[in-house]
C-alpha positions as CSV (number, residue, x, y, z in Angstrom):
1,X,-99.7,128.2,-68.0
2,X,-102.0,129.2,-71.0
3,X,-105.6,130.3,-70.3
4,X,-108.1,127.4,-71.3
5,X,-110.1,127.8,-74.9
6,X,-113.7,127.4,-74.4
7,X,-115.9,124.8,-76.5
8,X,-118.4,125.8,-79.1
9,X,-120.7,124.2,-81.6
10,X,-121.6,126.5,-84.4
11,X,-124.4,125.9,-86.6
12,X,-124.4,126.3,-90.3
13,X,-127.2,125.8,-92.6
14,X,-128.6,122.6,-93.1
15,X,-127.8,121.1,-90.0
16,X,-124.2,121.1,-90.0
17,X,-122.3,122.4,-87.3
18,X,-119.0,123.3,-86.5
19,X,-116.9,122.2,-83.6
20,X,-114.7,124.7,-82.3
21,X,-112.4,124.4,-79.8
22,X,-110.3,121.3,-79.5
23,X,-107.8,122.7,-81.4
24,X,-107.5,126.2,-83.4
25,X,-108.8,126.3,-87.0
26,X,-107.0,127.9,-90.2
27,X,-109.2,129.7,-92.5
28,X,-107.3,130.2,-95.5
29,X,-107.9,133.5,-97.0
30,X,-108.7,134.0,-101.2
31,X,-109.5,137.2,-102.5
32,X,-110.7,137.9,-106.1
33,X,-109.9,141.7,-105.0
34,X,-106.5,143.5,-107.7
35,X,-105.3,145.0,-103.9
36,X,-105.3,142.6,-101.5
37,X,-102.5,141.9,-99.0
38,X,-102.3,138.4,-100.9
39,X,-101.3,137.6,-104.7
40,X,-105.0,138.3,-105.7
41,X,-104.3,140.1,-108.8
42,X,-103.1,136.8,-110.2
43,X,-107.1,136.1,-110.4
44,X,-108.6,140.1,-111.7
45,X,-107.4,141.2,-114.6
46,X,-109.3,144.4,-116.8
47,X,-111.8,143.9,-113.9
48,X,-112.6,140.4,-114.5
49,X,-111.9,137.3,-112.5
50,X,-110.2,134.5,-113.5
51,X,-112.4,131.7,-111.9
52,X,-110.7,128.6,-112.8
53,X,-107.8,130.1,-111.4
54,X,-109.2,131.6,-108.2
55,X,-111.3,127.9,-107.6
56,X,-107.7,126.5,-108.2
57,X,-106.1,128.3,-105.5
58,X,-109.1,127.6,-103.2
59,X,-108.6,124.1,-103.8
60,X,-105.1,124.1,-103.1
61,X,-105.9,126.1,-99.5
62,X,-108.2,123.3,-99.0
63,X,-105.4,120.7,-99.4
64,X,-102.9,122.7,-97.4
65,X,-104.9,121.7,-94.8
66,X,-107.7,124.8,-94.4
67,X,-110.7,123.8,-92.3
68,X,-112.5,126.8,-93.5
69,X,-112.3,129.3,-96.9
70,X,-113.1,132.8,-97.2
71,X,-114.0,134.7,-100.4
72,X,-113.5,138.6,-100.6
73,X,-114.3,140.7,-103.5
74,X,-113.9,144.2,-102.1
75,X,-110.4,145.0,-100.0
76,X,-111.1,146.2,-96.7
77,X,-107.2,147.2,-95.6
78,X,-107.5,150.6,-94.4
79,X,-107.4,153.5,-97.1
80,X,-108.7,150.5,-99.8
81,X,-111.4,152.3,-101.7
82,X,-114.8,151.0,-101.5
83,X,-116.8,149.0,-104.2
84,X,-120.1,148.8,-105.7
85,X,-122.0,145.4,-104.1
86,X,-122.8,144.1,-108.2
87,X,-118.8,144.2,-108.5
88,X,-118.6,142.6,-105.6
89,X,-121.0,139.9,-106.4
90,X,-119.6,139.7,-110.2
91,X,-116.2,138.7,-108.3
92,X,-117.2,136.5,-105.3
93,X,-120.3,134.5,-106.3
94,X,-118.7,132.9,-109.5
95,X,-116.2,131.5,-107.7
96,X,-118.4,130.6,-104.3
97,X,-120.5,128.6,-106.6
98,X,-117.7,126.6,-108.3
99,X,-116.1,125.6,-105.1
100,X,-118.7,124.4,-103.0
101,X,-119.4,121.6,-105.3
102,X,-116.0,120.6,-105.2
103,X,-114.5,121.6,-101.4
104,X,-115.2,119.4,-98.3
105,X,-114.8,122.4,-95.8
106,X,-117.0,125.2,-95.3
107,X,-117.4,128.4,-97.1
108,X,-117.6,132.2,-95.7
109,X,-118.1,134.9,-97.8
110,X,-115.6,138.5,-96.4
111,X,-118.4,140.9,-97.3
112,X,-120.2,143.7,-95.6
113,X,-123.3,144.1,-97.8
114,X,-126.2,142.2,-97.1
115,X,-127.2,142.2,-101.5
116,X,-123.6,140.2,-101.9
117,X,-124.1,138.5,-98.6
118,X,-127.7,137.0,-99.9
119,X,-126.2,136.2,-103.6
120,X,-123.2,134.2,-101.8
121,X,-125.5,132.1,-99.3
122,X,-127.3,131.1,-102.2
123,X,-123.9,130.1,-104.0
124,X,-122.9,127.9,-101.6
125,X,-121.6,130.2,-98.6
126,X,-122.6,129.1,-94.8
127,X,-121.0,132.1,-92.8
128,X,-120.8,135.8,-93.5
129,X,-117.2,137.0,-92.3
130,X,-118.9,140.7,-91.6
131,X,-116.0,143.6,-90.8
132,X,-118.2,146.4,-89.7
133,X,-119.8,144.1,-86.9
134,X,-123.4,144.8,-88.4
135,X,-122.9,148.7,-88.7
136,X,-122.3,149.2,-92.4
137,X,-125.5,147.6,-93.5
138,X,-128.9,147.1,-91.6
139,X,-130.4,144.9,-93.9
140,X,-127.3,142.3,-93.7
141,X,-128.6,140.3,-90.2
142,X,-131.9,139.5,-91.9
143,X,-129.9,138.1,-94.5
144,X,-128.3,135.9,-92.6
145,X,-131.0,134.6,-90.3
146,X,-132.9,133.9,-93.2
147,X,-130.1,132.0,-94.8
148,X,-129.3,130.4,-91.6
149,X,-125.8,131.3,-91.9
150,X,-122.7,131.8,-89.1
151,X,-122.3,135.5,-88.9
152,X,-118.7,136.9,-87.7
153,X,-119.1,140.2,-86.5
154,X,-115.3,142.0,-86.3
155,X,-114.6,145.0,-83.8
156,X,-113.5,148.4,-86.4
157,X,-114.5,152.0,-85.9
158,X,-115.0,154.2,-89.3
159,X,-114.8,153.5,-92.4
160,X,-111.5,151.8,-94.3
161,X,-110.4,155.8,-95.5
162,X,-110.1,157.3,-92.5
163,X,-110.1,154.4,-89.3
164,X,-107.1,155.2,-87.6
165,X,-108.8,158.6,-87.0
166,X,-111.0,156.5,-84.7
167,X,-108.0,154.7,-83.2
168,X,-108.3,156.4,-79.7
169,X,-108.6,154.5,-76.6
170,X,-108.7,154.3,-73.1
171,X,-108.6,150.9,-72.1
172,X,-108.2,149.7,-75.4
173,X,-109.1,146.0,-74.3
174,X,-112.4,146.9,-71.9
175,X,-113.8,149.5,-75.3
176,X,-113.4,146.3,-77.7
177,X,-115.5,144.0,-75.5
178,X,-117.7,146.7,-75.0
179,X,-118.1,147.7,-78.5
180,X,-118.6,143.1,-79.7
181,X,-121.2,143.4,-77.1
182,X,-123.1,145.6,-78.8
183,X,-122.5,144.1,-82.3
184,X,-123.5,140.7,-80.6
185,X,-126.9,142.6,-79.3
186,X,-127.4,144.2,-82.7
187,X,-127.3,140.6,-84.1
188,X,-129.5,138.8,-81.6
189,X,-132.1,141.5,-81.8
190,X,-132.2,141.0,-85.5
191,X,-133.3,137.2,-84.3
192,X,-129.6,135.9,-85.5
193,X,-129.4,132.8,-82.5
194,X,-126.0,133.3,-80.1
195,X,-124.9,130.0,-81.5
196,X,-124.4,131.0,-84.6
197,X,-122.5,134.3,-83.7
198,X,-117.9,134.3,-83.7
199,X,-116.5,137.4,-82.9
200,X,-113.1,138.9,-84.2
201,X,-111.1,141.4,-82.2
202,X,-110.5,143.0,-85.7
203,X,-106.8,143.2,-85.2
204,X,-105.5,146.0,-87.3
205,X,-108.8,147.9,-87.7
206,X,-109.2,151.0,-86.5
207,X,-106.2,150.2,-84.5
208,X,-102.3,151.5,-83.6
209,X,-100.0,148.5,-83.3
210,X,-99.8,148.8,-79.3
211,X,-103.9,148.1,-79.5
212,X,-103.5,145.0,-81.9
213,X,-100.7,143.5,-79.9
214,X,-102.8,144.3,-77.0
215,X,-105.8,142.8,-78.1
216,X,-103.6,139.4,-79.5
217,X,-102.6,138.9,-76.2
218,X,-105.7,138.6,-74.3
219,X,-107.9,137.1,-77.1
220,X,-109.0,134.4,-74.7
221,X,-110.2,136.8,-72.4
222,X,-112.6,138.7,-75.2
223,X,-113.8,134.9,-75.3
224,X,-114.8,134.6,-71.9
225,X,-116.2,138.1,-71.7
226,X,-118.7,137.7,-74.8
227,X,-118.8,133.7,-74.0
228,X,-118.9,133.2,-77.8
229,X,-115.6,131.7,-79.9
230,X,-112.8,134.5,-81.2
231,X,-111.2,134.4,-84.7
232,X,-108.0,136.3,-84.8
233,X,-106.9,137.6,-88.1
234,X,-103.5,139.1,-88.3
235,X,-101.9,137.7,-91.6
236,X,-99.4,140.2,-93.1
237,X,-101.6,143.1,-91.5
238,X,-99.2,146.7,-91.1
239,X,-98.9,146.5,-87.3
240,X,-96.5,143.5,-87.4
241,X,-94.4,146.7,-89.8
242,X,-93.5,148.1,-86.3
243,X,-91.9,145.2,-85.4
244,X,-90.6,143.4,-88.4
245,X,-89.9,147.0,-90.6
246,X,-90.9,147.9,-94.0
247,X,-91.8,145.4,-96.3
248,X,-94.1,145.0,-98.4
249,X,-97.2,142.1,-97.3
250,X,-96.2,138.8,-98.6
251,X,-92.8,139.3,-97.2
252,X,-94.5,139.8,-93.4
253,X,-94.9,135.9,-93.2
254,X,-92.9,135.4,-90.2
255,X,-94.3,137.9,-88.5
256,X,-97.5,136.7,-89.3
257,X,-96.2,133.4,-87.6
258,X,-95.2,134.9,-84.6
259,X,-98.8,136.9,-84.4
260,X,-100.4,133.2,-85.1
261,X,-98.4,131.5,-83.1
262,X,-99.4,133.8,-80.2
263,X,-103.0,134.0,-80.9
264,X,-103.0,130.1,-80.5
265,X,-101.0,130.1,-77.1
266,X,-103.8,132.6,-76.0
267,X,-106.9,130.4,-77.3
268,X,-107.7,131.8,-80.2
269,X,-110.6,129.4,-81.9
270,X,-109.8,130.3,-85.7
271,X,-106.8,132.3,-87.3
272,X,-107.4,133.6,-90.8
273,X,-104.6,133.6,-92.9
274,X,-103.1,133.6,-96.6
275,X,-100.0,131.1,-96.0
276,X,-102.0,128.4,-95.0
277,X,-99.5,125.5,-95.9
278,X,-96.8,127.3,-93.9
279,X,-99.4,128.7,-90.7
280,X,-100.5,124.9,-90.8
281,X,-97.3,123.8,-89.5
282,X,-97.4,127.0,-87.3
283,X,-100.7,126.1,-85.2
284,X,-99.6,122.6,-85.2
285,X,-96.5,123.3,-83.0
286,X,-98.4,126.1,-80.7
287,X,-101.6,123.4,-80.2
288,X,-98.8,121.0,-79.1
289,X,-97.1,123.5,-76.7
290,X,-100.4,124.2,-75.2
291,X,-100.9,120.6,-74.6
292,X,-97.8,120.4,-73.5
293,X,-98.7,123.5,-71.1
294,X,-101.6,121.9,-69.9
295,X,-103.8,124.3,-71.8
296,X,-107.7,122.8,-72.2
């Protein structure tokens, strides 16, 4: 009934790797950013973070039951305005390098930039969550073959001002695959192994809702295309407004669930979200229905 989700072993630096595969994992999102789509602002204030606060909330992801955390400094919803990489560094590597003494799971760092990239790895990061799928910044693969990090490279077009001007498509499903490929090839040929490679459909990027909720429903078919493992990230993103009408992002958590809950049925390997005690319970139920299904 429900397409089967491939097995992968992902390898982080020093030797550890991580299983994907047997049953979707949460990445719970926390970013030091005042204009995220989460509570973020609790932890910037006057341009400075509040890192016992934002290590707090990380720990508390981490006991909500995230197996993975990922650290933004610089918004990346579309029309967010960009930010220097030393603010982005002054807000993300404090709070990378508190944590990873004190969390279990792993650590990615949300960043495009391979000068924050190299400063996080050396804070305690082990994958680089990249949104521009290596296009933004040809120095950041080097970076992260030299740190031995997982690299996600995510499917956008444009910039964060002005992608929907990009969002035209054919086949919107065959262009995405096309365009992972190449981000996939761009990695490789920067010597960054396959095994250490996700890819991310990059659901509301550079997208109109009908192209997210096309691409969430065939996720496990981007994975068999690109034979690599696919993290789905579509917590409290604008195309669920379509749907679920205007209001504003924390109030998008059931939609969120829905958008999860589908993304697991499909075979999604991770889902990224800022609810994680609530999308917990969420995966739980679809990885049982799947079972149930027969799924593999």
């Amino acid at each position: 009934m429900f397409p089967p989700r491939r097995f992968y072993r992902v390898t982080l630096p020093s030797g550890r790797v991580l299983a994907l595969g047997e049953r979707c994992l949460v990445m719970g999102i926390l970013n030091v950013t005042p204009d995220s789509f989460g509570d973020a602002s609790r932890f910037v204030h006057a341009g400075s973070v509040d890192v016992e606060r934002a290590v707090q909330a990380g720990l508390d992801l981490e006991a909500a039951g995230a197996d993975l955390l990922d650290v933004g400094g610089e918004s990346t919803r579309p029309g967010a305005d960009p930010v220097s990489a030393h603010e982005e560094t002054s807000r993300v590597v404090p709070v990378i390098k508190a944590l990873a003494s004190r969390v279990r799971v792993p650590i990615s760092v949300d960043t495009y930039k391979a000068v924050v990239a190299r400063a996080a790895l050396g804070a305690g990061a082990v994958m680089v969550n990249d949104i521009s799928g290596l296009q933004y910044d040809s120095e950041l693969a080097a970076v992260v073959r030299a740190g031995g990090a997982a690299l996600v490279l995510m499917h956008t077009r444009g910039r964060s001002q002005a992608m929907y001007e990009e969002a035209v498509y054919t086949d919107v499903m065959t262009e995405v695959v096309a365009e992972l490929r190449d981000a996939v090839t761009r990695a490789t040929s920067a010597g960054v192994p396959m095994d250490r490679l996700l890819v991310d459909p990059g659901i509301g990027f550079a997208k109109r809702p009908s192209h997210s909720y096309g691409v969430l429903a065939r996720l496990g078919e981007i994975s068999t295309a690109l034979d690599r493992p696919v993290l789905a990230g579509p917590s409290r993103k604008s195309f669920l407004l379509e749907t679920v009408g205007l209001r504003p992002a924390p109030d998008r958590d059931w939609g969120t669930a829905a958008a999860v809950t589908a993304a697991v049925l499909v075979g999604a390997h991770i889902v990224r979200v800022h609810a994680v005690a609530e999308m917990i319970q969420v995966v739980r139920v679809a990885e049982e229905t799947r079972r149930a299904g027969g799924a593999t």
